[in-house]
N, C-alpha and C positions, 0 to 999 in steps of 0.2 A: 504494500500500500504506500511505504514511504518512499519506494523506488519511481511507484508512478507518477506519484504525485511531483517529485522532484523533477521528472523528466516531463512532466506537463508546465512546469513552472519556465525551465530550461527554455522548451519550445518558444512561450508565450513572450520570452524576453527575445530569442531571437528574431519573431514576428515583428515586433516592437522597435527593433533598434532597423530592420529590413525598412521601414515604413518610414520611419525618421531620418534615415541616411547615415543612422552612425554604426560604421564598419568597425570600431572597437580597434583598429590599427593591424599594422601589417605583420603576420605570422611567419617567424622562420624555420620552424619546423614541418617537417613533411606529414601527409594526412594520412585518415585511417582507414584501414578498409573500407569501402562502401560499395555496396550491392545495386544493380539495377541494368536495366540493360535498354540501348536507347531507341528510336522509333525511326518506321520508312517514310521519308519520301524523293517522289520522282525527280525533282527538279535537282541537278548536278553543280553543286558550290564548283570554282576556281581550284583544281589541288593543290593548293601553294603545299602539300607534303605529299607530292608523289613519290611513292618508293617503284625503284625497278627491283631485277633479281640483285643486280650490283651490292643494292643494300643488304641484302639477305647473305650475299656474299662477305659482306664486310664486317656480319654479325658474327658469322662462323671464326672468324680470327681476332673475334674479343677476350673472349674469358674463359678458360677450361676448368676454374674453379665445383663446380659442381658436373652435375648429371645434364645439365640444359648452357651452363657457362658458354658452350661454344655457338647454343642459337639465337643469341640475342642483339639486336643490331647497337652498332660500336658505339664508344662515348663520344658525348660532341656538345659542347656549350652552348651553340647555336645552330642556326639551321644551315649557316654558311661551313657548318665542319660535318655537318650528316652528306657524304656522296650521295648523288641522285634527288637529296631534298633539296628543293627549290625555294625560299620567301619569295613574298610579291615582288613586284618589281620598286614598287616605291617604298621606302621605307623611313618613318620619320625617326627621332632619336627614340633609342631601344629605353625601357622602361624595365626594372629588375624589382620581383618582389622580398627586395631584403631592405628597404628604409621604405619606413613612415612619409607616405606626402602629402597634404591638404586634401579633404575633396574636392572635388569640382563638379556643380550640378547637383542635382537631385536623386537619391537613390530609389529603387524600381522598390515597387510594391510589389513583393515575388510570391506566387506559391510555392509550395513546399512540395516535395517530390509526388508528381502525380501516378498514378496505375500505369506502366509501360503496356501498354499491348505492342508487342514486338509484330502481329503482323498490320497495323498499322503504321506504328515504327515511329511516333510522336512523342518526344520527349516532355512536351506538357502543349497543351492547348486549351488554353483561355477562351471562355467568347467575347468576341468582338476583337480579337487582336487589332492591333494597327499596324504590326508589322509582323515580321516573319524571318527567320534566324535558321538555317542550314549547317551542316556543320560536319565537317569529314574528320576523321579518326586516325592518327596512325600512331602503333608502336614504335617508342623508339628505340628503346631498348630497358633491361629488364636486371636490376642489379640480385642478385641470391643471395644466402649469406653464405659465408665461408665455414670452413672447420668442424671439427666433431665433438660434442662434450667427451671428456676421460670419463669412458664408461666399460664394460668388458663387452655389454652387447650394444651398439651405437645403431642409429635407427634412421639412418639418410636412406637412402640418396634421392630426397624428395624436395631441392632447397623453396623456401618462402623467400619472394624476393623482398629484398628491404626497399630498393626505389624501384618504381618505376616510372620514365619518363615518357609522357604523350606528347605528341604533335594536335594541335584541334583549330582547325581553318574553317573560318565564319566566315559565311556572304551571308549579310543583312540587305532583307531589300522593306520598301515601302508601301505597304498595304492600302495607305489614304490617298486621298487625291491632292493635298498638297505637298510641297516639296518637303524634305525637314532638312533645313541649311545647316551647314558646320559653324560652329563646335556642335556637336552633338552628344549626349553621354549614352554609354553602354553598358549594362551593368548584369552581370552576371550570378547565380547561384552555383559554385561548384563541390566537389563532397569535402567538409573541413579541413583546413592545415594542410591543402595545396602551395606548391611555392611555386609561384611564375617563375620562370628562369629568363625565358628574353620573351618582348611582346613587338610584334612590327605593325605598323600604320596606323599606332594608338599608342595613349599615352597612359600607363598604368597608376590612376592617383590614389587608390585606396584598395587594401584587400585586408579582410579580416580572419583570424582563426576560425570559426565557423562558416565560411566559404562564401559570404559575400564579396564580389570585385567591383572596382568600377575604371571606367575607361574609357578617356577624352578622344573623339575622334575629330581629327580637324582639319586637313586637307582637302581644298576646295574639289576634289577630283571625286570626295566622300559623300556630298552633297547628296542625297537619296531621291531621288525623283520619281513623283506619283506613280501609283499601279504597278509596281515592280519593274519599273522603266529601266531599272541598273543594279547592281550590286555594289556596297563594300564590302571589302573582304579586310577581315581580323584575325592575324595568325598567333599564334604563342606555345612556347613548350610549357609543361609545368613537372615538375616532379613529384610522387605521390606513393602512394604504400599500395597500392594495389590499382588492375587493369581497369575500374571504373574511376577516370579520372575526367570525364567527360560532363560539359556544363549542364543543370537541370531546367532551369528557368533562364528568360531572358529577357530585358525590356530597354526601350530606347526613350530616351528622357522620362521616363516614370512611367509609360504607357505598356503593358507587360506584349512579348510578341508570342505565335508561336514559334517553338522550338524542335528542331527536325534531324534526325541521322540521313545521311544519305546514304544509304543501304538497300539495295531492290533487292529485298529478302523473298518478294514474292514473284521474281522472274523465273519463267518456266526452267527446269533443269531439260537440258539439251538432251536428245535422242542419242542413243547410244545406235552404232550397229550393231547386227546380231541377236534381236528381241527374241528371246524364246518364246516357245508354246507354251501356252498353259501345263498339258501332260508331262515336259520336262521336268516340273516343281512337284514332285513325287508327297514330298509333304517339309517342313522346317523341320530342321534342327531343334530337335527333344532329349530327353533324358530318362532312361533304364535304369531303372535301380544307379549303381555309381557308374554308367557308363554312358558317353553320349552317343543318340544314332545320327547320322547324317541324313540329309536330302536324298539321299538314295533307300533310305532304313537300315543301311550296316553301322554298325558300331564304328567307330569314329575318332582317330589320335588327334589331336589340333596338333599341330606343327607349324609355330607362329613367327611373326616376326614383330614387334614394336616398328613403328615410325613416325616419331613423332614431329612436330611443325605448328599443328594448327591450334597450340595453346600458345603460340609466341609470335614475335613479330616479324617471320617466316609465313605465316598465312596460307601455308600450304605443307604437303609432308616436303621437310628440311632438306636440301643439297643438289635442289637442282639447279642450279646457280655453278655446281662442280664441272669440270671437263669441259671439251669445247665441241663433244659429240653426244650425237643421241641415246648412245649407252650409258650416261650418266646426268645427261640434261635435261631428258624427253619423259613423262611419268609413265607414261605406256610401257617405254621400253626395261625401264628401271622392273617395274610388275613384272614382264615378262621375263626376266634375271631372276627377280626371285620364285614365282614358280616351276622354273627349269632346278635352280636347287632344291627346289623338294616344298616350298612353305605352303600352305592351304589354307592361312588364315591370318591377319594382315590384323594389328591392334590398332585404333589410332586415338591416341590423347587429342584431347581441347578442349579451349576453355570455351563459354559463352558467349562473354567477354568480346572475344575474338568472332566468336559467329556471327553473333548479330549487330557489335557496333563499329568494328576496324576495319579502314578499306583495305582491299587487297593488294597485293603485291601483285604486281604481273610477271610471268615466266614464262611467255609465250618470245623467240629470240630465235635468230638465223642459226644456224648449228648443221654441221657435216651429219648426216645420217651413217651410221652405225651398221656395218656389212653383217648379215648375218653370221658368216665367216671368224666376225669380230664379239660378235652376241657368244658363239659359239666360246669361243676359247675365253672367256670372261667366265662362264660357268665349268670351266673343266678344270681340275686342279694339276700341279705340276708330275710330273709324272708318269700320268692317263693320255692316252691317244684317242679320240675318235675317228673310227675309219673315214677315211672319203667319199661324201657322197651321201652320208648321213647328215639331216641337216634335222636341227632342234625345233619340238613340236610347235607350230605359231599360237598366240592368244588365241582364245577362241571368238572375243570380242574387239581387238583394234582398235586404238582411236584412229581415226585419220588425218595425218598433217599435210600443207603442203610441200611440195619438195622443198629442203633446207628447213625445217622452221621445226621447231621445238615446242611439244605445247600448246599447237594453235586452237587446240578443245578445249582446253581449259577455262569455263567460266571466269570472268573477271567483274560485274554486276554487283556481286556481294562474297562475301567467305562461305555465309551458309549454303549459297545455291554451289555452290563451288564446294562444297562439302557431301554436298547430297550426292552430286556429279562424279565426287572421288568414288563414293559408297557403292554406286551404279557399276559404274565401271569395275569394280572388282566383285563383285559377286555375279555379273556377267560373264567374267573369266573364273568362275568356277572356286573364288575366294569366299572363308566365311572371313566376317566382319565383327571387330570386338569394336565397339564404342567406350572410351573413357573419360569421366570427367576429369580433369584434373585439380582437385581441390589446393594441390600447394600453391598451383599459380594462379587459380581462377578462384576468387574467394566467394562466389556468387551465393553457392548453399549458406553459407556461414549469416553473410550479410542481408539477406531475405529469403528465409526457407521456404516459405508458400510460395515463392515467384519460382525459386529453382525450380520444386517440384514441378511446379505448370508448364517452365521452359524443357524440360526432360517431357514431359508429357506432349508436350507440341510437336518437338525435334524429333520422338518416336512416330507419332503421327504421319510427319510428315516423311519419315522414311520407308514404312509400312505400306504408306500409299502404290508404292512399287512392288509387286507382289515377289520378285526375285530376292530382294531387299528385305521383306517378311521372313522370309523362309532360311535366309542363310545369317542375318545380322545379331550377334547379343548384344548385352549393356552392362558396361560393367561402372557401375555405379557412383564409388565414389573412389577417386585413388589414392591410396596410404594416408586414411585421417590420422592416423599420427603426425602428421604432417601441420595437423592443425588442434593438435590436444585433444581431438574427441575419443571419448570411451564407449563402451558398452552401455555401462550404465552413467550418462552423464549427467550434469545439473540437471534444470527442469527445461523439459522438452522444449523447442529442438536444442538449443545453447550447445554442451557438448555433448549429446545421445546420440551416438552413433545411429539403436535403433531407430529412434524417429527419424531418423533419415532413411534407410532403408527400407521400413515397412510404407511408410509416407510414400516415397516415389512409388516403390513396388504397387501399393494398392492401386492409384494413380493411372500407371504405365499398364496392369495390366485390363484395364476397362479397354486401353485403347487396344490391346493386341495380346490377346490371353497365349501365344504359343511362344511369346520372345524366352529368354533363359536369360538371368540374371546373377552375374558376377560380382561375388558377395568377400569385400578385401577384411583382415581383420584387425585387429586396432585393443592398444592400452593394454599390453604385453609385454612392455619392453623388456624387464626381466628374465625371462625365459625366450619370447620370440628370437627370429636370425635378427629381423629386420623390420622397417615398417613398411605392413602390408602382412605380417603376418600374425597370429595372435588371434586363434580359437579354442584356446582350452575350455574346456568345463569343468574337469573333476575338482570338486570343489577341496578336497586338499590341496592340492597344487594350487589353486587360487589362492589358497588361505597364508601356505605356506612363502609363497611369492611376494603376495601383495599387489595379486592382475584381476585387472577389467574384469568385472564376472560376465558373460555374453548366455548366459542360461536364461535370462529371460527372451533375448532373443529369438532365439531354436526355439523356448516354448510355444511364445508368440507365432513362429514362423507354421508350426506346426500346425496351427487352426486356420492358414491362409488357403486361400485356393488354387495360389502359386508356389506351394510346395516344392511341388516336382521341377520347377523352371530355375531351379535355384542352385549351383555352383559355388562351390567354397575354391578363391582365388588369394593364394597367399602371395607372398613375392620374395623370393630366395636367393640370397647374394652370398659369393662369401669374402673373405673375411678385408682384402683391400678395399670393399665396398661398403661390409657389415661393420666392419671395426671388431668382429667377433676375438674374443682372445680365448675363445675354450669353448669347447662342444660342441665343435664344428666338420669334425673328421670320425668317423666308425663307428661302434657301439652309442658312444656320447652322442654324436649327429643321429642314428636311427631314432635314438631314444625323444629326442627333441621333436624331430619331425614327427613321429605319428602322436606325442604326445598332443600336439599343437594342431595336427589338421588328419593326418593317416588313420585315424580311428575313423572318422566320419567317413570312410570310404569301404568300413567294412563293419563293425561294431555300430557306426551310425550314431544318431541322436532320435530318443522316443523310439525307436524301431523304423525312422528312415534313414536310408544311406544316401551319400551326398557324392557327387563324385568332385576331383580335383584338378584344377587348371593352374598352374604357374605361369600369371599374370604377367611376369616379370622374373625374370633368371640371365645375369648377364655378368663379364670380367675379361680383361684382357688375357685373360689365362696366361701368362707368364707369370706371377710369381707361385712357388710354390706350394703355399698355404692354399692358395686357391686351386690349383692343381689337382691335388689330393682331394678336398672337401669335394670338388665339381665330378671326380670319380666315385668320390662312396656315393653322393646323390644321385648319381646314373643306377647305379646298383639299388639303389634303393627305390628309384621310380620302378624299376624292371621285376620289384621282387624278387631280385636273387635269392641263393638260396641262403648264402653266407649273410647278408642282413635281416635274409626275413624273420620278424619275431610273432606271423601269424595274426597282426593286428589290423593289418590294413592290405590293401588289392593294389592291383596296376598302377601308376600313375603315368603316363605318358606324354602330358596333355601340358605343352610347355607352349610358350610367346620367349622369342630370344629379346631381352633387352642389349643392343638394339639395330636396326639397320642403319643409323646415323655416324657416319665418323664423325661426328663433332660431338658425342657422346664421352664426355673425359674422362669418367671414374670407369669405365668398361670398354670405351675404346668401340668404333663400329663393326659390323658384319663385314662393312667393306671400310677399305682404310684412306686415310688422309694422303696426299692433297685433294684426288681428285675422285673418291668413290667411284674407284672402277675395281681395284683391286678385292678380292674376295680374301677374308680373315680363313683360312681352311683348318687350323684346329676347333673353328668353333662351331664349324660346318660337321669335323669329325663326330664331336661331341654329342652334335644334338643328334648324330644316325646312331652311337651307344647306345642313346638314351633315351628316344622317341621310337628305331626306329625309320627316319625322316629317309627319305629314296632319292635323292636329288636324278635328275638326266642323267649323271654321267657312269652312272653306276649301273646304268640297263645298257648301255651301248659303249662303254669306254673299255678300254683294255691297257696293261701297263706298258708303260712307252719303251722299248728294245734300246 
């Protein structure tokens, strides 16, 4: 009661001082998470921050500090030091928000964050506006934090970024019929304890800790002329704590406008070729007792690959920015590399954030096309010949480029549509599809849980609509909340409940699509778990004993749902240059751990259902030796050997390699640095130990004389 009433108090003075103009002075500390996601419309602002691939390229050789270090585009003070980003052309003197300076004008009488309907895509609309505020989005890059606490079981490799910096380019135009001459003020509501860094074609005179700005615009070139007769354009970076750094209200001399994303979230996704028939889609991907069956009705190994992109300011899966040919530039062809090695199932992280309010990057670019000849020997390891005349099985779906061109399919419109598009495409080439959210870098669930749920709820919708898309796609729901203090059992729902998070979507998701299978990570183990991502124990000694998450109300709960059966225990297993592990990570110790922690549920079960098991994530440069050893007893252990089996748990097969990115630092990629053409083949070996996994060259390769 005293909580509410103090955060009703809180509000009512920030209303108050919005209305009065007093911004309370300029904050230099960086803002807090804040949730929301922004709104469509059609009419395309100036990109004064057009990113090409160049910039995606320039991210990859920023920072190898964490798991994502290497995808996030490079530091730069201003937009004159980001490659490919452009300011206006005019530019008055730069305005920085670290000193206090007068106001000037009237400050907006603002509402407070309105309902987003994302397929709308309006960030607040007012009736009567007088004017109208657009507004493009880009990441600029993404700072994580470093280091590991001194613990024996350490719980990365999921970093939280501590800054993030946006780019956010405003065309204001003029709703009335009269002009509104310069100076004019502009005045913004952004999420708390943003710091401007540079502002162009406006003069930044007041910003306050709570996220009021305001902003003298005064060049005669600004002058806004009747009926949206022109535009000015307002650019500025800010730094902030998380990917909703984007403004919510907006008003020009005290008259509120509306406020717009320019994202055509709702443009058609492009025709693929190759649409199947109906009677191809035998039935989705379901679950057997602990085993999954495929689109065909056979039981089913996932043989995965991560690749991730579309949680960062990459906007697409990461490195095709690599090489200067189609085997590493082109995404078609890239797909077609890793189904010749064997993969069947293709993960891909992202954040929200990123779907529905950051424009995209373009990677559609000239580029040498890629000889089969060249596809060929890219998948075959050293040693193996394929005879002559043998040539590697094509996609079965193709995008089609034109000659030289890289990409030329790829939606640029929005991320989402260009997301749906990726999805398409690979489950048309015979890929299942993991969707993951990534909570460490997309704070969305945290900062407004009923919206996340809806946004998951949509995004499922909207990919189900494709019946191929139905049948082969899971969800895996939330990744490594450790990552964000959540537990099993946390404060009062949602805050840190893991459960409510999961039962929440799950109810949700499946009104829209009762056959999806959901990938369930687990969380507030650290003591016992490898890593975060993993952490299901139940027996309540061990919990007691430990001091971990109890997750039994979970399982209880899950047990009465009608999505039981759709439901996957997805740990994620590193070892120890990743995990930090310093003991019980090799033999007996490591068996013991594993099925303590998730191996029972695959045969022992919970209540009398058995769950089966996906390794979400499993990745390491494999050279050092610590990791060596652990990455072989785990092969034995997924396989049931006989030397580890202690009879408690089944199969496990069912791995996603983290990851297919060379800029992946703490595990190094599938294929390797500079130019992701080169294929990692101890890791290729590992995953045929331990899945299984058939790549091409093993059905028609022979060793080289």
């Amino acid at each position: 009661m005293d909580g509410a009433s103090s955060s009703t108090t809180a509000a009512e003075s920030r209303a108050e001082r919005l209305a009065t103009g007093d911004c309370g002075g300029v904050s230099p500390h960086r803002g807090r998470d804040a949730g929301g996601e922004g709104g469509k419309h059609r009419r395309a602002a100036r990109p004064a921050f057009h990113a090409t691939a160049a910039d995606a390229q320039a991210a990859a050789q920023w920072a190898d500090r964490s798991k994502y270090g290497g995808t996030l585009v490079n530091r730069g003070d201003s937009l004159a030091d980001l490659p490919g980003l452009r300011p206006p052309a005019r530019r008055p003197d730069l305005a920085h928000g670290n000193a206090t300076v007068a106001a000037d004008g009237e400050a907006a009488r603002l509402r407070g964050r309105g309902s987003i309907k994302a397929r709308m895509h309006e960030v607040d609309a007012p009736p009567d506006a007088t004017c109208l505020v657009t507004m493009k989005l880009q990441l600029v890059y993404e700072e994580p934090y470093a280091g590991y606490p001194d613990a024996d079981v350490v719980k990365s490799p999921s970093p939280v970024p501590r800054t993030v910096r946006g780019g956010v380019d405003l065309s204001v135009f003029n709703n009335g019929t009269s002009s509104i001459k310069v100076p004019w003020t502009l005045t913004i509501m952004m999420p708390p304890n943003e710091k401007f860094v540079t502002v162009f074609n406006a003069r930044l005179t007041n910003t306050s800790a709570d996220g009021v700005s305001m902003m003298v615009v005064s060049d005669e070139w600004q002058t806004l002329q009747p009926n949206r007769a022109n535009a000015a354009d307002v650019s500025f970076l800010v730094d902030a704590s998380s990917q909703d750094f984007a403004p919510t209200n907006a008003s020009v001399n005290g008259e509120a406008c509306t406020l717009s994303v320019v994202s055509d979230i709702d443009a058609p996704v492009p025709e693929l070729p190759g649409t199947p028939a109906v009677d191809e889609i035998l039935q989705p991907v379901s679950i057997q007792n602990s085993s999954i069956i495929g689109v065909d009705g056979q039981p089913l190994n996932i043989r995965g690959i991560n690749w991730f992109g579309f949680e960062t300011s990459a906007t697409m899966t990461a490195g095709l920015w690599a090489g200067s040919t189609s085997l590493t530039a082109d995404f078609a062809t890239v797909i077609w590399r890793m189904q010749l090695l064997g993969f069947n199932t293709v993960r891909l992280p992202f954040s929200f954030q990123v779907l529905f309010n950051i424009a995209p990057v373009s990677y559609t670019s000239a580029c040498t096309h890629a000889t089969n000849n060249a596809v060929r020997n890219s998948v075959v390891p050293p040693g193996i010949t394929v005879p002559g005349g043998i040539e590697p099985p094509l996609l079965r779906s193709p995008a089609s480029n034109a000659l030289g061109v890289c990409n030329g399919h790829l939606p640029t419109n929005s991320i989402y549509t260009r997301f749906l598009w990726v999805i398409r495409f690979l489950v048309r080439n015979h890929f299942y599809v993991v969707l993951d959210n990534q909570l460490n870098i997309d704070s969305t669930a945290l900062d407004d849980p009923v919206r996340w749920v809806g946004l998951w709820e949509q995004l499922l919708a909207d990919v189900v609509a494709d019946p191929v898309s139905k049948a082969r796609v899971m969800v895996d729901i939330l990744n490594e909340p450790d990552s964000r203090d959540l537990q099993w059992e946390g404060s009062t729902p949602p805050a840190t409940d893991v459960t409510w998070y999961y039962i929440s979507a799950m109810d949700a998701m499946h009104q829209v699509s009762p056959t999806t299978l959901y990938l369930i990570e687990g969380c507030g183990q650290n003591t016992f778990a490898m890593n975060w991502g993993d952490g299901f124990v139940t027996d309540r000694e061990l919990i007691k004993e430990r001091g971990l998450s109890d997750p039994n109300w979970f399982f209880q709960t899950l047990l009465e749902k009608p999505y039981l059966k759709n439901v996957i225990v997805s740990p994620h297993y590193y070892p120890p240059t990743v995990s930090k592990s310093k003991s019980h990570f090799t033999g007996e110790a490591l068996f013991w751990r594993m099925t303590n922690s998730f191996g029972y549920l695959t045969k022992e079960g919970y209540g009398g259902h058995v769950f089966p098991v996906v390794f979400g994530e499993v990745g390491s440069h494999l050279t050092a030796d610590n990791d060596l050893q652990m990455m072989e007893d785990m092969a034995k252990y997924l396989r049931a050997e006989e030397v580890p089996y202690d009879g408690r748990h089944s199969e496990m097969k069912n791995v996603i390699w983290w990851a297919w990115n060379a800029n992946s630092a703490d595990t190094g990629g599938l294929v390797t640095s500079p130019n992701w053409d080169k294929v990692h083949w101890r890791k290729i070996e590992w995953l045929i130990r331990a899945t299984d996994m058939a790549p091409w060259y093993l059905s028609v390769g022979q060793p080289t004389e």
